[in-house]
C-alpha positions as CSV (number, residue, x, y, z in Angstrom):
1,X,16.5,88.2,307.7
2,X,19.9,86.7,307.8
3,X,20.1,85.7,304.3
4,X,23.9,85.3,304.2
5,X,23.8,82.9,307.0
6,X,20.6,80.7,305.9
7,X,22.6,80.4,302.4
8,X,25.9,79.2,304.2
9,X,24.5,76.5,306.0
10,X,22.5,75.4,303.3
11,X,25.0,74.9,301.1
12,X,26.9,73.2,303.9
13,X,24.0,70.5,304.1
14,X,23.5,70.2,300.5
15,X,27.0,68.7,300.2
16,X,26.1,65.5,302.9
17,X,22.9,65.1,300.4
18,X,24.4,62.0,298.7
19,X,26.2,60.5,301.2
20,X,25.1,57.4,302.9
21,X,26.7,57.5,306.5
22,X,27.6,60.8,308.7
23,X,31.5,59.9,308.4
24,X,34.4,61.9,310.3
25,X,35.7,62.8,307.0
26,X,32.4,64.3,305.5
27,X,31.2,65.5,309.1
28,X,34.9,67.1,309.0
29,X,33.8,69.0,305.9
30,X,30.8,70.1,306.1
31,X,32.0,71.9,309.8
32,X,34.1,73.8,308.5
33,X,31.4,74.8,305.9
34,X,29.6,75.7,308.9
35,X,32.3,77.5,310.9
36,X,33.0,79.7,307.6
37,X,28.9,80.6,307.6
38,X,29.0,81.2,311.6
39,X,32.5,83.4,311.3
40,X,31.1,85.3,307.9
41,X,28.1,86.1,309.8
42,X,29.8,87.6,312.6
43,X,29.1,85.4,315.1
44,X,31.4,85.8,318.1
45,X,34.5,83.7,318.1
46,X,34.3,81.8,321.0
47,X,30.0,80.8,320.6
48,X,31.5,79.7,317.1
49,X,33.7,77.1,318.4
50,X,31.5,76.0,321.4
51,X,28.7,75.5,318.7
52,X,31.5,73.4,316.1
53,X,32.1,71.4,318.9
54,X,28.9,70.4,320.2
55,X,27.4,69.9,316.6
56,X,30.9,67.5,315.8
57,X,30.1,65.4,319.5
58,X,26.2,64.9,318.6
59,X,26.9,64.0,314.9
60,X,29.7,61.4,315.8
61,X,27.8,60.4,318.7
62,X,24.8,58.3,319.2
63,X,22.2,60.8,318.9
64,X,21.8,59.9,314.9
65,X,19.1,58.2,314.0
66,X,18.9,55.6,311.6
67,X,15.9,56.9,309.9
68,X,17.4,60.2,308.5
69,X,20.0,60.4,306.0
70,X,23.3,62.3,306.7
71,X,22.0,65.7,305.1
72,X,18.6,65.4,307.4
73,X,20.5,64.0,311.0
74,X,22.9,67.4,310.7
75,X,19.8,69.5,309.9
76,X,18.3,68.2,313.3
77,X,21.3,68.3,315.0
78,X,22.7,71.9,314.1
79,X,18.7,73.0,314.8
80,X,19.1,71.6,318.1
81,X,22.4,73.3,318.5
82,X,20.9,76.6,317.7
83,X,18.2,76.1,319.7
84,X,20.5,75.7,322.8
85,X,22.9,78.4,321.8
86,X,20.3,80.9,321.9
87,X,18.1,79.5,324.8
88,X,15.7,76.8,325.0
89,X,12.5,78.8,325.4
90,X,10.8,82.1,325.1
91,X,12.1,84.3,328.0
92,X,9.3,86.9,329.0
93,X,9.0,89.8,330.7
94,X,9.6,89.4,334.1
95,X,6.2,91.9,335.2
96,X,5.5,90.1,338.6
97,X,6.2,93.3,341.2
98,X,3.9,95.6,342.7
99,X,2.7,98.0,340.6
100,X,4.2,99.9,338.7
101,X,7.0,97.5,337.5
102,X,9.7,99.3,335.6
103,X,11.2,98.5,332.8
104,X,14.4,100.2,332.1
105,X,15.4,100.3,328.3
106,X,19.3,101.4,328.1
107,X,21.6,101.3,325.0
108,X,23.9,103.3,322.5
109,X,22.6,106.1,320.6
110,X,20.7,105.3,317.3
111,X,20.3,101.8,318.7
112,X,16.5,102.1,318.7
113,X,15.7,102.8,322.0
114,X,12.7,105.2,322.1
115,X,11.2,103.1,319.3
116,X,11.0,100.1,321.0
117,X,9.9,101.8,324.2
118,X,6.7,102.9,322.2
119,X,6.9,99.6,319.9
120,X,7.2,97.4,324.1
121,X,4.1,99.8,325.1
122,X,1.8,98.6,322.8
123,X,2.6,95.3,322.8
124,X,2.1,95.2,326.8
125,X,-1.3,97.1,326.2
126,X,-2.7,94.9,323.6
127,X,-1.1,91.3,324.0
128,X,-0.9,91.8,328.2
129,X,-4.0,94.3,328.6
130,X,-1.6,96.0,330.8
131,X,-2.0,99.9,331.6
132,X,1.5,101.2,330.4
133,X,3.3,104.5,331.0
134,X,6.2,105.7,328.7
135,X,8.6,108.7,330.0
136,X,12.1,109.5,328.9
137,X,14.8,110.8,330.5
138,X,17.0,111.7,327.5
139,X,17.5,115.3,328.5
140,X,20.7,115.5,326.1
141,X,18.4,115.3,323.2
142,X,14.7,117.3,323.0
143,X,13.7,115.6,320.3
144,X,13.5,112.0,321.4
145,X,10.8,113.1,324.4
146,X,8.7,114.9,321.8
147,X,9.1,111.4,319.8
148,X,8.2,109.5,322.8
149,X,5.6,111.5,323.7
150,X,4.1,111.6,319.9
151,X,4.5,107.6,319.9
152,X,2.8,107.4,323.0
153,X,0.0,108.8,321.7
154,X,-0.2,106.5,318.9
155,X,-0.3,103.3,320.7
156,X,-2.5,105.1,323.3
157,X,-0.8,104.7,326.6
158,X,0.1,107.2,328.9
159,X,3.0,109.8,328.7
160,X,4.8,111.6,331.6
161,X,6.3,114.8,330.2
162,X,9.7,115.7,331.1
163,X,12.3,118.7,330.4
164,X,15.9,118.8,329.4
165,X,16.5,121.4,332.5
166,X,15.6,118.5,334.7
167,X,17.8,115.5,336.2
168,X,17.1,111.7,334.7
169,X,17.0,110.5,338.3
170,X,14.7,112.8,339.8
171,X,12.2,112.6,336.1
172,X,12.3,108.6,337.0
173,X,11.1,109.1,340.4
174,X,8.7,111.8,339.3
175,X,7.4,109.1,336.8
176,X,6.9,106.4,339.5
177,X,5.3,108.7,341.7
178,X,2.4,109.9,339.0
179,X,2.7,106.1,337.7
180,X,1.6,104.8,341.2
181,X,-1.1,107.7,341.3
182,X,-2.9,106.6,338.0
183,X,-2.4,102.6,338.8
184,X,0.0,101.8,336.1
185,X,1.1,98.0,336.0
186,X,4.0,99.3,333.6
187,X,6.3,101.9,333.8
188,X,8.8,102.2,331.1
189,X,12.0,104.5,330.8
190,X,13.7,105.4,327.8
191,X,17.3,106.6,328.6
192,X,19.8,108.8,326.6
193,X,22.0,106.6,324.4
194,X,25.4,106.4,325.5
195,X,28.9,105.4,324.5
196,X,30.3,102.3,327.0
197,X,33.4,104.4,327.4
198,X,31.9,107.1,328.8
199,X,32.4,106.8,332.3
200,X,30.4,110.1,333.6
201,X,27.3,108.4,331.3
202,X,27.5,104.9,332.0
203,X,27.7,106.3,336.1
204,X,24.4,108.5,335.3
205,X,22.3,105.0,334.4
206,X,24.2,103.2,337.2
207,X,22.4,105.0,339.4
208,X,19.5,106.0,337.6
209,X,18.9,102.0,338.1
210,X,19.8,102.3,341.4
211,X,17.2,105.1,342.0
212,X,14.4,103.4,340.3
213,X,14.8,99.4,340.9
214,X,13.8,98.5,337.5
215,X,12.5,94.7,337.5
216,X,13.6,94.9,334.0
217,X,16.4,96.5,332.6
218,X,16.7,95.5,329.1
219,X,19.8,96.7,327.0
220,X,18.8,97.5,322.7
221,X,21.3,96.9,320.0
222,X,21.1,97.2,316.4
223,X,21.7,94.0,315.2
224,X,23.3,95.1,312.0
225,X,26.5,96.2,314.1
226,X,27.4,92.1,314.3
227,X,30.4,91.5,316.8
228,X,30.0,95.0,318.4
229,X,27.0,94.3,319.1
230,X,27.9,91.6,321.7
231,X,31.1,93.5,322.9
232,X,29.1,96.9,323.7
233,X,26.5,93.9,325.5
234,X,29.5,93.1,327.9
235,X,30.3,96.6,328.8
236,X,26.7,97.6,329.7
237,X,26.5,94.2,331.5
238,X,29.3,95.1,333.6
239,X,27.7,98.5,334.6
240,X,24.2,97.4,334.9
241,X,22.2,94.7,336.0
242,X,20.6,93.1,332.3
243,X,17.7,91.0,332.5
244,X,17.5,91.3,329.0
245,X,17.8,92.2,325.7
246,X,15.8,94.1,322.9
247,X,17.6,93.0,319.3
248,X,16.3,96.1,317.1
249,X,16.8,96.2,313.2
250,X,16.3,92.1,312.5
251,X,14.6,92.5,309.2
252,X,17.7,94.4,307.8
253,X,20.3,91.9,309.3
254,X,21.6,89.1,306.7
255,X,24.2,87.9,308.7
256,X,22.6,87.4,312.0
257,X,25.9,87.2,314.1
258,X,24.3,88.8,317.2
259,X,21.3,86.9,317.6
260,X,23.6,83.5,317.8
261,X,26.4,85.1,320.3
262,X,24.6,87.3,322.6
263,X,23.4,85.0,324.6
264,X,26.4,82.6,325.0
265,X,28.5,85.8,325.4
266,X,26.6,87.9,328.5
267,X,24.6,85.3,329.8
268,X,21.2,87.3,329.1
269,X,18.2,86.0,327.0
270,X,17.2,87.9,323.8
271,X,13.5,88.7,324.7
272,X,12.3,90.6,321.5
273,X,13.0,91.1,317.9
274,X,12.3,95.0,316.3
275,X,11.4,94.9,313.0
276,X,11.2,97.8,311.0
277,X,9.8,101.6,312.0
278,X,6.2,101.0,312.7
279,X,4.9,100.3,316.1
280,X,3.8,96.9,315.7
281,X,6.9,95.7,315.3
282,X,8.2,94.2,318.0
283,X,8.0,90.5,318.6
284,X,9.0,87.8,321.7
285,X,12.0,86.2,320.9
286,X,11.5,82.4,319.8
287,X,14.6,80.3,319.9
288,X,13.2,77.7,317.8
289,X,11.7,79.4,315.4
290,X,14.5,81.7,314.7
291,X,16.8,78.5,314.0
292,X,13.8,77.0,311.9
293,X,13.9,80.1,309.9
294,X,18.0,80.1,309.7
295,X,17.7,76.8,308.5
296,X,15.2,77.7,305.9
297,X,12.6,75.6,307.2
298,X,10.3,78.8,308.3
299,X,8.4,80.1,311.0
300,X,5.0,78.8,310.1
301,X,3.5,79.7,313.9
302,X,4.4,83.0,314.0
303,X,3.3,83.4,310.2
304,X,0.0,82.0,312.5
305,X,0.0,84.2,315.5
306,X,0.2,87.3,313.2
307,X,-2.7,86.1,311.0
308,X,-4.5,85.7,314.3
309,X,-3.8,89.2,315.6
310,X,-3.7,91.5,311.8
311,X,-6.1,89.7,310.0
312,X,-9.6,91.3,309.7
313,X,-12.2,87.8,310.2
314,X,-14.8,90.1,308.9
315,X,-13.4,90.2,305.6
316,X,-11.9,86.9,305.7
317,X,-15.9,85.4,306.4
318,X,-17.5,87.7,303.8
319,X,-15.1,85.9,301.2
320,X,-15.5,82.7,302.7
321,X,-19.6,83.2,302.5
322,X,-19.1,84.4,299.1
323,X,-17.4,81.1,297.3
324,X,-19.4,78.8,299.2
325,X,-22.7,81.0,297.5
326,X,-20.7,80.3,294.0
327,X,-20.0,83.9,293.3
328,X,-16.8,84.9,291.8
329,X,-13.7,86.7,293.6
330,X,-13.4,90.3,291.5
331,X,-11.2,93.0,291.9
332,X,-12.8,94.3,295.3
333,X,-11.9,90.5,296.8
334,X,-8.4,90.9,295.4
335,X,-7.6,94.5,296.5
336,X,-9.1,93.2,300.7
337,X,-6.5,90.4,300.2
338,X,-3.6,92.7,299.4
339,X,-4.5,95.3,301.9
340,X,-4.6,92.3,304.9
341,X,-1.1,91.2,303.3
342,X,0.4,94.2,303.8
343,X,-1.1,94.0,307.1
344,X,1.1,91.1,308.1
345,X,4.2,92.6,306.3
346,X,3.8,92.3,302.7
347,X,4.7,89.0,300.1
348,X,8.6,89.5,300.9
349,X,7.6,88.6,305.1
350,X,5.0,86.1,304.3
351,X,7.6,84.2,302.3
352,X,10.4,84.8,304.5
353,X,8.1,82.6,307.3
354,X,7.1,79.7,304.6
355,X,9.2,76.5,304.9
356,X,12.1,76.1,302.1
357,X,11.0,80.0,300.5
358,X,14.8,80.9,301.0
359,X,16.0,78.8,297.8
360,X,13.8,81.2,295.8
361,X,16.3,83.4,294.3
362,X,17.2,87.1,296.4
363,X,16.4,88.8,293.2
364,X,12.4,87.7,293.0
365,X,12.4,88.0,296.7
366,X,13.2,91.6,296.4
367,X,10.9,92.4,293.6
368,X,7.9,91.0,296.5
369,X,8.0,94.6,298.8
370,X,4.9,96.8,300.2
371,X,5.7,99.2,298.0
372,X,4.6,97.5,294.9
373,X,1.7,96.1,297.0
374,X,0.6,99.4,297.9
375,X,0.8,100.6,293.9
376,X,-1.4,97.9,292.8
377,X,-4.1,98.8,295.6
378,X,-3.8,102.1,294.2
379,X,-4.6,101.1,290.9
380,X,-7.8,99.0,292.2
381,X,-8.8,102.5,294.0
382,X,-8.3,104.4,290.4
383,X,-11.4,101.9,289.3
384,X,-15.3,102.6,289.5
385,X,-17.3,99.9,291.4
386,X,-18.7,98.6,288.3
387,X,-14.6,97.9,287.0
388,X,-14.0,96.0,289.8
389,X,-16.6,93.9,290.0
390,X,-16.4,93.3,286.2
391,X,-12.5,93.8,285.2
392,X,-13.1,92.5,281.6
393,X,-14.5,96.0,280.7
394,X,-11.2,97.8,281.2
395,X,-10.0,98.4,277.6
396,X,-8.1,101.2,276.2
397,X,-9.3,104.3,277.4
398,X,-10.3,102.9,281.0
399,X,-6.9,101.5,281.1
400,X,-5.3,105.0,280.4
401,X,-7.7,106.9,282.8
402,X,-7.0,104.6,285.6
403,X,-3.3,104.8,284.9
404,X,-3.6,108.4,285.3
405,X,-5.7,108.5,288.3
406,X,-3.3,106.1,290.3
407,X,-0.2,108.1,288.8
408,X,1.2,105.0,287.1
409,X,1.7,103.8,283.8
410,X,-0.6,101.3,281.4
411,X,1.8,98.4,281.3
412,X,1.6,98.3,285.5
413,X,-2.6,98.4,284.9
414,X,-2.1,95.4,282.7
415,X,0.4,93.2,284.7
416,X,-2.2,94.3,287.9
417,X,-5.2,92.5,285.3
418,X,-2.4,89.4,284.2
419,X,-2.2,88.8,288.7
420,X,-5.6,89.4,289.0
421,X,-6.7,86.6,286.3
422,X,-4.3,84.4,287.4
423,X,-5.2,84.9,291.0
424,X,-9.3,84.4,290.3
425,X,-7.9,81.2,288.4
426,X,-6.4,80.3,292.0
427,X,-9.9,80.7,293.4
428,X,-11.5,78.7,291.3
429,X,-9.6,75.7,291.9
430,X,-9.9,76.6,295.9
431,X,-14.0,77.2,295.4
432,X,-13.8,73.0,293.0
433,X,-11.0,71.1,294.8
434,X,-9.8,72.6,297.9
435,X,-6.7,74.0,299.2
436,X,-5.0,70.8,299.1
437,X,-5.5,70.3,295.6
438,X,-4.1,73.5,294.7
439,X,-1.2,72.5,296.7
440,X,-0.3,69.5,295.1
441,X,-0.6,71.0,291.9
442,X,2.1,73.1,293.0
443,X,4.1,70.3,293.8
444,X,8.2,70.7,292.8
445,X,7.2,74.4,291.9
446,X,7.5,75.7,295.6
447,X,10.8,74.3,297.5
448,X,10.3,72.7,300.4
449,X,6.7,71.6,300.1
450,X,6.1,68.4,301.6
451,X,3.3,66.8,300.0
């Protein structure tokens, strides 16, 4: 997530590294390292200069300290400017209405909408332990209320079935109506995507708001469409009454222009992040831990909070119980670990959360996807129970039968064997020293560790 960006501006600290004092001169150049990063990553024009500015006033300024160095003091201070840019705190959803409060989602076609609607439905259900109800009003397009109502039963909140022969405004009041008959706390309508120029449209949710006094009407972009992005934002802003706004597609963005400008451009607070199809995607939007992970300096707390929420403690206490009885971690042990790393993402999100992980080098990143988790699990299923608990049995033939079984090749068996070895090594150092040993054997080997 915003690669292009996070590179920019590192490369724009790296060059006050051997400098002893913040000076006009190198402050003067390393800005204009920084405006060139904020520009290339389409950040609006106009939250560029404001954030130039207020990062030139704070490093010339008093707020240095003496105790960091010139590369550390700009760090802090462009942080801090990020932070500001964006919004000082998590905004969340405004819920506190009589039941059912309504959350109006509203946006251009293809911008995500009926995704995050599920996506916001089970996140209300599961974080909030709210009793959510999903119905669309896209009668232009048939398909998105079979998605809706096929997404609804995933996450397993209600649906309110609607038909394209029927008006938007009188489906929304339909909705409320049952929504209020079954004690919903959230009501949440998915509207047809629409162009900001087209005035009969951008009329029909005008007053579809009007109809249904949404406490929430949250607007959903693609972030990947950068500057227009923020300038469809002002359009919809000027129509409707934003509380909000859903930024869909973050995990695909490297330039991250709209997450810095929409907030300085319409005035509204970005209160999630999508990330990719599945439902679970959908996170609360943390200023400060989005400019942590600009920076490069990570986002260990949400790396936290989702350990928290996907990990299975079952499994993570069975292999806990089983290194403190001394026996060894075999294939089984290594297959659980990949399946809860997927879990949380996969290798390629996990590092994309650890502090300084952005020097590694985009190729290696890339290599680190589910997909070659999910191979490698396959291969582990291809085993019997006695191969797994004893992988120094898998010769020649075994290899080739396995291979064929998981529909890959012999060389992917062996590097799967190669991890695996060197991953039980891990263990054992864990199981004699402790994490923190292990650690500081990795020392200059990982950027950005601090001990």
């Amino acid at each position: 997530m915003f690669e292009t960006l996070t590179n920019r501006l590192q490369g724009a600290m790296r060059s006050l590294r051997g400098e002893s004092r913040l000076t006009e001169k190198n402050m003067g150049d390393a800005l204009r390292e920084v405006r060139m990063a904020l520009l290339e990553a389409d950040v609006a024009l106009s939250t560029t200069k404001a954030l130039i500015e207020a990062i030139r006033v704070k490093a010339l300024g008093q707020e240095v300290m003496e105790s960091l160095s010139p590369g550390q003091a700009v760090i802090k201070i462009v942080y801090d400017t990020l932070v500001e840019t964006m919004g000082v705190t998590c905004d969340r959803l405004n819920l506190a209405a009589r039941p059912p409060a309504v959350v109006l989602l509203a946006g251009l076609q293809g911008s995500g909408k009926t995704t995050s609607a599920a996506k916001l439905g089970r996140l209300l259900k599961e974080r909030e332990r709210k009793k959510v109800m999903l119905v669309s009003v896209d009668i232009y397009r048939p398909a998105a209320i079979e998605q809706l109502e096929r997404l609804a039963s995933e996450v397993g909140v209600l649906f309110y079935p609607s038909h394209p022969d029927q008006k938007p405004e009188a489906i929304a009041r339909a909705a409320l109506d049952q929504a209020k008959r079954e004690s919903v706390d959230v009501l949440i309508v998915d509207t047809a995507g629409r162009l900001h120029v087209d005035a009969d449209m951008m009329a029909e949710v005008g007053a579809l708001q009007a109809a249904v006094n949404p406490i929430e009407t949250l607007f959903v972009v693609d972030s990947m469409t950068g500057q227009d992005a923020v300038n469809t934002a002002k359009a919809f802003n000027e129509v409707l009454t934003l509380t909000g706004v859903i930024l869909t597609k973050t995990d695909g963005d490297a330039r991250g222009g709209a997450a810095l400008s929409l907030r300085s451009v319409i005035g509204k607070p970005i209160k999630f992040l999508g990330v990719g199809e599945k439902t679970d995607g959908l996170e609360p939007f943390h200023p400060e831990r989005l400019a942590s992970r600009i920076l490069g300096m990570g986002d260990v707390l949400t790396l936290i909070e989702e350990a928290e929420r996907k990990v299975d403690r079952e499994s993570a206490e069975r292999l806990a119980q089983k290194f403190k009885k001394g026996k060894g971690f075999d294939l089984e042990d290594f297959r659980e670990q990949m399946v809860q790393m997927e879990r949380m993402g996969g290798m390629a999100s996990l590092l994309d959360k650890l502090p300084g992980m952005s020097e590694i080098p985009t190729a290696a990143r890339e290599q680190l996807n589910n997909h070659d988790t999910k191979r490698l699990v396959a291969i582990i299923n291809s085993m019997t129970p006695h191969e797994r608990r004893f992988p120094d049995v898998i010769r020649g033939s075994r290899k080739r039968r396995i291979a064929s079984g998981s529909g890959t090749g012999v060389p992917e068996v062996n590097r799967l064997l190669k991890q695996f070895a060197q991953a039980q090594r891990l263990m054992k150092q864990m199981g004699k020293g402790g994490i923190r040993k292990m650690m500081a054997g990795m020392k200059g080997k990982i950027p950005g560790l601090p001990f």
